[in-house]
Z-matrix of the N, CA and C atoms (Angstrom, degrees):
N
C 1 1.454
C 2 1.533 1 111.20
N 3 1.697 2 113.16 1 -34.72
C 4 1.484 3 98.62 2 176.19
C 5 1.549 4 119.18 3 -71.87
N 6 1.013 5 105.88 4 -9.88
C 7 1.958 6 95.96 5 -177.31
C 8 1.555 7 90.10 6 -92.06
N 9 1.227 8 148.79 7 -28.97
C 10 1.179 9 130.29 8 155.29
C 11 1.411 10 143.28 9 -29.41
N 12 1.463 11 93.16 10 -60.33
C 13 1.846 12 129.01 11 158.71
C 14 1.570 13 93.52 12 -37.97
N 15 1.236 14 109.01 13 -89.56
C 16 1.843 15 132.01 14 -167.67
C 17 1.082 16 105.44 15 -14.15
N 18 1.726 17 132.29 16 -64.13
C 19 1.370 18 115.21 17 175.39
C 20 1.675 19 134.00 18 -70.47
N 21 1.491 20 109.15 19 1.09
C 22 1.499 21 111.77 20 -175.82
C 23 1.732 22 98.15 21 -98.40
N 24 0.709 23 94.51 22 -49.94
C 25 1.883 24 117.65 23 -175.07
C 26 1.511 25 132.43 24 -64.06
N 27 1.537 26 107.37 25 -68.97
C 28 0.983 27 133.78 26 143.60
C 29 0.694 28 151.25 27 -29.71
N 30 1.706 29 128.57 28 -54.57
C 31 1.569 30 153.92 29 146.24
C 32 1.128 31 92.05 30 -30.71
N 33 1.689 32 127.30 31 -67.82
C 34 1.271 33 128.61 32 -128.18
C 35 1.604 34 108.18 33 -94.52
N 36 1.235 35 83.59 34 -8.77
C 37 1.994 36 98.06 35 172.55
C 38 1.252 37 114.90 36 -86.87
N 39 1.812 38 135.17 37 -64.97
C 40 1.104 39 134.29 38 130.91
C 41 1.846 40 131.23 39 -1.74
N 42 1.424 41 116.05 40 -53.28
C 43 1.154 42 116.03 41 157.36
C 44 1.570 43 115.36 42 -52.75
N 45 1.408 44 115.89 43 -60.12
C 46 1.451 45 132.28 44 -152.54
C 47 1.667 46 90.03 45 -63.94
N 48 1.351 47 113.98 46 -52.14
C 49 1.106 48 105.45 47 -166.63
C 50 1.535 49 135.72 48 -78.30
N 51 1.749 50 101.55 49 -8.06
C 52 1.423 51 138.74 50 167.87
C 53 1.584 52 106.61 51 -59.11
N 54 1.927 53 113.44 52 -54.88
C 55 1.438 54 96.85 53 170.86
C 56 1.530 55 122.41 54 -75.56
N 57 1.166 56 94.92 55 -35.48
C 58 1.725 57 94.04 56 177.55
C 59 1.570 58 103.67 57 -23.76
N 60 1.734 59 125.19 58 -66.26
C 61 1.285 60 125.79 59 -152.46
C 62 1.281 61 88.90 60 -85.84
N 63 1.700 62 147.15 61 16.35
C 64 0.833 63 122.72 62 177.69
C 65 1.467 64 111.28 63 -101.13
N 66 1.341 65 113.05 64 -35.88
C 67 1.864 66 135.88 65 -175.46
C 68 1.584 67 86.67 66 -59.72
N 69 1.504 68 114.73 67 -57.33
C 70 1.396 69 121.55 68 -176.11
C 71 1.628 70 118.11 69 -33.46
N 72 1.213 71 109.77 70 -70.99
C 73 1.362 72 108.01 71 177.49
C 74 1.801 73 107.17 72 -71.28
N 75 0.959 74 137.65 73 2.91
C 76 1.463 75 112.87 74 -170.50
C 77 1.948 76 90.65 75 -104.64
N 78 1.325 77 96.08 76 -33.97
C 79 1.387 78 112.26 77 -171.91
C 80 2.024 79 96.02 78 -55.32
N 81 1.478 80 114.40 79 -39.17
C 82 1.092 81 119.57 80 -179.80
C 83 1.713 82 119.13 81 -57.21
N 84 1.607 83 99.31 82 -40.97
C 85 1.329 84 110.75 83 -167.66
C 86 1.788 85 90.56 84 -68.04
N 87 1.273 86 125.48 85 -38.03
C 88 1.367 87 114.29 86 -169.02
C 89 1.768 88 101.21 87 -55.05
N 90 1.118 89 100.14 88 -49.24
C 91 2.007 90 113.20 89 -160.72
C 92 1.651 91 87.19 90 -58.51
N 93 1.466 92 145.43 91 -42.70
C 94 1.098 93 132.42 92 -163.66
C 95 1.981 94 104.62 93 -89.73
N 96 0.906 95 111.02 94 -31.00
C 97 1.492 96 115.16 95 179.51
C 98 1.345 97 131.20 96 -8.89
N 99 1.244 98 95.75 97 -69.03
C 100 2.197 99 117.70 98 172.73
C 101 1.738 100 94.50 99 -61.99
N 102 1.201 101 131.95 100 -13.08
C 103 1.914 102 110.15 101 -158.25
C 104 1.930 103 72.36 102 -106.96
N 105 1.432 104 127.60 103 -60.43
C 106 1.339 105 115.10 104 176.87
C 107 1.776 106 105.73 105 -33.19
N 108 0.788 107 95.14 106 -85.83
C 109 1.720 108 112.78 107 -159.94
C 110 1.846 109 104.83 108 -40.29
N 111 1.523 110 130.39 109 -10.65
C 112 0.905 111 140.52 110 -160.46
C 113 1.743 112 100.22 111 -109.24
N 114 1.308 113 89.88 112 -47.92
C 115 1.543 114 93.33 113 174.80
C 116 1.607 115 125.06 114 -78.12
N 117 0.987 116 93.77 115 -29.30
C 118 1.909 117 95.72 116 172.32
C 119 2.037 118 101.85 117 -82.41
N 120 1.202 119 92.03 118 -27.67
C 121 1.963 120 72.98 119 171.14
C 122 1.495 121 101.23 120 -79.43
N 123 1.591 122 132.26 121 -48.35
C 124 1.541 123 90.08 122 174.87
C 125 1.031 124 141.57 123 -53.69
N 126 1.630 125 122.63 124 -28.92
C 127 1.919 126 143.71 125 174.83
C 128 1.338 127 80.60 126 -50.90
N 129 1.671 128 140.68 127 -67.59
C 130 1.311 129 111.10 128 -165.66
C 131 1.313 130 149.48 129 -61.14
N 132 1.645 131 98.93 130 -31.79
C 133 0.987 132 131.24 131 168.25
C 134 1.953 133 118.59 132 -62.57
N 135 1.222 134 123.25 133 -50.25
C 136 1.424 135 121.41 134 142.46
C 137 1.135 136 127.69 135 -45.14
N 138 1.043 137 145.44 136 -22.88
C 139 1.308 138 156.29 137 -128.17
C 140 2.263 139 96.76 138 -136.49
N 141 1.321 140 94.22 139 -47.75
C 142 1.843 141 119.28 140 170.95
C 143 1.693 142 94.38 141 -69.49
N 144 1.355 143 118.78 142 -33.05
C 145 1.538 144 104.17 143 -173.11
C 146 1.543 145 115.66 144 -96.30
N 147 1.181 146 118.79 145 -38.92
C 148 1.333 147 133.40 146 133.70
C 149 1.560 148 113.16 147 16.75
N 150 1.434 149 90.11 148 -95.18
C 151 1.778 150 127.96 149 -176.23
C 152 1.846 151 89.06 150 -47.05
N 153 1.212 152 126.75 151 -71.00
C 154 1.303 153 125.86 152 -172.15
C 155 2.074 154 100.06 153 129.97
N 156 1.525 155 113.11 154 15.22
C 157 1.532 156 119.53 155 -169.47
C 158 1.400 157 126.77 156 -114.84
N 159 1.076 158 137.49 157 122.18
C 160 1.412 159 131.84 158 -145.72
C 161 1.773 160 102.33 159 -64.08
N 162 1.139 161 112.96 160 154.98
C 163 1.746 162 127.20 161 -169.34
C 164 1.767 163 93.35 162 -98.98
N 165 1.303 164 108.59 163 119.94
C 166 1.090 165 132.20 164 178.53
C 167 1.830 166 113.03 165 -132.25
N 168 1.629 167 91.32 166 118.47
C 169 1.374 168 99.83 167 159.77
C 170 1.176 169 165.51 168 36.26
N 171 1.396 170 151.62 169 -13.64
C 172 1.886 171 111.67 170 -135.76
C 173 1.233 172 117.08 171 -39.35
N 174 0.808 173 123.90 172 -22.59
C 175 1.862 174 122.85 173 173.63
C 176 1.188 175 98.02 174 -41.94
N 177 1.543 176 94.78 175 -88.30
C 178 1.985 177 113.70 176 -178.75
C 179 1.538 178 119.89 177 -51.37
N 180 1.002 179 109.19 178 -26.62
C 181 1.603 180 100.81 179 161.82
C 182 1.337 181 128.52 180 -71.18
N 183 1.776 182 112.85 181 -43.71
C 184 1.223 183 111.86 182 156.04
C 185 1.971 184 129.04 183 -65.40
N 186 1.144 185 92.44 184 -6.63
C 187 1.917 186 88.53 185 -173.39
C 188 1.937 187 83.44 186 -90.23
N 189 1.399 188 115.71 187 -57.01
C 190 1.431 189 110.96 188 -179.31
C 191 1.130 190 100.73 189 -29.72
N 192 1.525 191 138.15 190 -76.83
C 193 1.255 192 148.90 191 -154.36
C 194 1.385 193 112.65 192 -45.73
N 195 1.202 194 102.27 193 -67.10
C 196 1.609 195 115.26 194 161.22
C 197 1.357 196 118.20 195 -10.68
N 198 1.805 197 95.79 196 -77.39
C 199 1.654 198 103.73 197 -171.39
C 200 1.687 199 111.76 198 -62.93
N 201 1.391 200 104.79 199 -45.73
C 202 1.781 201 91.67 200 163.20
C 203 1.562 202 122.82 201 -23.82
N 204 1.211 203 94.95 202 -75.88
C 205 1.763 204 118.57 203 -178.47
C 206 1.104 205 77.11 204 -37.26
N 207 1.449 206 139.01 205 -101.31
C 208 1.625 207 129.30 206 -145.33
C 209 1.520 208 127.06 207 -33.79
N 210 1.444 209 100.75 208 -36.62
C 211 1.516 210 112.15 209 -175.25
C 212 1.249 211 120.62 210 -53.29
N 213 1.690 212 95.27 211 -65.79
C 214 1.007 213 107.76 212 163.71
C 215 1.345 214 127.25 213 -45.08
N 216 1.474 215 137.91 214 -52.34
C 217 1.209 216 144.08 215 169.39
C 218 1.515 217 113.50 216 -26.11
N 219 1.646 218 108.37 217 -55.93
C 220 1.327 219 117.03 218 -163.41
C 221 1.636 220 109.67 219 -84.31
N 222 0.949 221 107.88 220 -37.22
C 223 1.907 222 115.86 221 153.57
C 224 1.554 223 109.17 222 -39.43
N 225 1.015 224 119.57 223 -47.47
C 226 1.139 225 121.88 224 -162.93
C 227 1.886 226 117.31 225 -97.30
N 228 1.584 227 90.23 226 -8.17
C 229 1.488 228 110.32 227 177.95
C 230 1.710 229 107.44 228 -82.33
N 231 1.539 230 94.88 229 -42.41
C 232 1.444 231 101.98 230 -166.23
C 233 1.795 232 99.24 231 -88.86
N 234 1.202 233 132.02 232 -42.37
C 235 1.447 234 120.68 233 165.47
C 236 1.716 235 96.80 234 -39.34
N 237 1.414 236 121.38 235 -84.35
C 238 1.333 237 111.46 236 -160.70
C 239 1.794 238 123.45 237 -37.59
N 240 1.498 239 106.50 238 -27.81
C 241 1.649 240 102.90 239 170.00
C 242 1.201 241 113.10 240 -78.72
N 243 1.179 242 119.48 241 -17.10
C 244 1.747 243 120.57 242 -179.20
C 245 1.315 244 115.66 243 -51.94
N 246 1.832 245 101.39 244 -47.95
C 247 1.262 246 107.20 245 -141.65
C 248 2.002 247 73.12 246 -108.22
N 249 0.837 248 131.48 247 -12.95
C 250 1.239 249 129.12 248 176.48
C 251 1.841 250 109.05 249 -76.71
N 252 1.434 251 135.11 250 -44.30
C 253 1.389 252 149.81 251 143.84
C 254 1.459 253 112.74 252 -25.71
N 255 1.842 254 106.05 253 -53.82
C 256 1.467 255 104.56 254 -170.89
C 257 1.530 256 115.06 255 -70.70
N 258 1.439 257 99.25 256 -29.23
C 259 1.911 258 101.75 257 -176.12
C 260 1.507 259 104.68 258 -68.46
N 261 1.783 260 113.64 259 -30.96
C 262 1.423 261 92.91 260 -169.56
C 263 1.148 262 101.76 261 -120.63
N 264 1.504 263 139.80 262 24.86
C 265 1.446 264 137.19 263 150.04
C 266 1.388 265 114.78 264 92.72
N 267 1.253 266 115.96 265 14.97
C 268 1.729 267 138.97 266 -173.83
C 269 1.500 268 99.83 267 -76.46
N 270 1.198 269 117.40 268 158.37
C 271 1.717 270 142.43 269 156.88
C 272 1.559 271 105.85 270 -58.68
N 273 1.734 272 123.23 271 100.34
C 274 1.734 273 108.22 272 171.91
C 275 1.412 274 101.43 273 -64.20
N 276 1.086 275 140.81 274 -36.47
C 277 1.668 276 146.91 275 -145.65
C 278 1.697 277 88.19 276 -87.63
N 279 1.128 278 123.86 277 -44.45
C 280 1.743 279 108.36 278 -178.32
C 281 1.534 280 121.26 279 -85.62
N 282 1.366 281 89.20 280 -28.84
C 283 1.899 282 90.15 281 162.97
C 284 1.501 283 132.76 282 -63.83
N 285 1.634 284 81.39 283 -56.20
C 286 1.925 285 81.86 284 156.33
C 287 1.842 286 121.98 285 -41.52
N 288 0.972 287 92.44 286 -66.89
C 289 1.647 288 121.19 287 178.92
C 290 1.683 289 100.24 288 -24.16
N 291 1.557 290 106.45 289 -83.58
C 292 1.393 291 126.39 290 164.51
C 293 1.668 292 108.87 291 -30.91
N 294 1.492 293 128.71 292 -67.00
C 295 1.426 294 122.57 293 177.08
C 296 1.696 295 126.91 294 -58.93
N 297 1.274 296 101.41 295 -28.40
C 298 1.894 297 125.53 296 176.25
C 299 2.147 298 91.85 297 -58.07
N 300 1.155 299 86.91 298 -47.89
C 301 1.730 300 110.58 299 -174.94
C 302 1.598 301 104.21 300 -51.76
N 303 0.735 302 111.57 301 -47.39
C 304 1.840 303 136.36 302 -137.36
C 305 1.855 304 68.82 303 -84.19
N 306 1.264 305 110.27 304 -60.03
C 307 1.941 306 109.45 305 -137.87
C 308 1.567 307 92.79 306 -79.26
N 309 1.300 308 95.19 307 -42.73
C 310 1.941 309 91.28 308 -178.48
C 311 1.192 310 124.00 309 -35.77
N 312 1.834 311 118.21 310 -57.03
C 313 1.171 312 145.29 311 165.10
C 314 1.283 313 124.32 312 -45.78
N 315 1.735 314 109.27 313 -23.05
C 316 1.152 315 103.71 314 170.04
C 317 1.709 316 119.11 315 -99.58
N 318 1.146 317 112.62 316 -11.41
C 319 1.195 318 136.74 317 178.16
C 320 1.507 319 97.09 318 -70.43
N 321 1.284 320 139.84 319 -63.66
C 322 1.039 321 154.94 320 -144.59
C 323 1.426 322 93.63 321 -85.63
N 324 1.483 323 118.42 322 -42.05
C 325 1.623 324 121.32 323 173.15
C 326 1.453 325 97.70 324 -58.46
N 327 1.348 326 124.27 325 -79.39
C 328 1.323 327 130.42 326 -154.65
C 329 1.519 328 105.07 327 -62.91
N 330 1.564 329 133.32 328 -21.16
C 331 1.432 330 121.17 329 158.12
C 332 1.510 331 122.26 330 -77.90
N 333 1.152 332 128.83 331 -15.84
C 334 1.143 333 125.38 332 139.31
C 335 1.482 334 156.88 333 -51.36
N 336 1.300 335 94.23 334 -34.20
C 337 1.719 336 121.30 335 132.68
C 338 1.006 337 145.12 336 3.10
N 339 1.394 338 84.64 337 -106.12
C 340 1.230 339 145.20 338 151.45
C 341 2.228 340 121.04 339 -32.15
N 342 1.514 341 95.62 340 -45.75
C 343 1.404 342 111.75 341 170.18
C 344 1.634 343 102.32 342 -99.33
N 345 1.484 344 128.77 343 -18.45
C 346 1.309 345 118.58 344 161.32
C 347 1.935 346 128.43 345 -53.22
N 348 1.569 347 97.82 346 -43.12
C 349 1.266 348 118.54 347 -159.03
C 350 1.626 349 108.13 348 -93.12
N 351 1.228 350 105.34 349 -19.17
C 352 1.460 351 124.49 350 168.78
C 353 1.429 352 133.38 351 -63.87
């Protein structure tokens, strides 16, 4: 009768007790997280002074990055109306104007929103 038992019972204890130690340790890795992540930014930061090169970020590298990307974007927004104006004989300075228009409004929508839902 006990090897019968074993797979209804048993299993299900063995399992149960399999995650237990599993939540356990991951749950651990959370509690240590901030002392990792704290200590490898100073190693970098020594390591940045070292070299003789200023200590930068991932934050700030990623927000830098960001604003690049945008620049570029909008360079590349306003070439495309240029050459989009020149084929069809339009004003670039009022189109822009008109689209500058367009985003504000929507900005101004979506922060409103935004302070509605808040």
């Amino acid at each position: 009768m006990t090897w019968i038992n074993f797979p209804y019972q048993g299993a299900n204890a063995l399992t149960a007790l399999m995650f237990v130690i599993l939540f356990l340790f991951f749950f651990k890795i959370d509690r240590e997280m901030p002392v990792v992540t704290k200590t490898l930014t100073e190693r970098r930061k020594a390591e940045c002074e070292a070299l003789g090169i200023p200590y930068v970020s991932p934050q700030e590298q990623q927000r830098a990055e960001i604003m690049e990307q945008q620049k570029k974007a909008e360079a590349n927004r306003v070439k495309e109306l240029r050459e989009k104006c020149e084929k069809k004989g339009l004003d670039c300075e009022e189109e822009n104007r008109k689209y500058l228009e367009k985003q504000a409004k929507e900005k101004a929508r979506k922060a409103k929103q935004k302070e509605k839902n808040s």
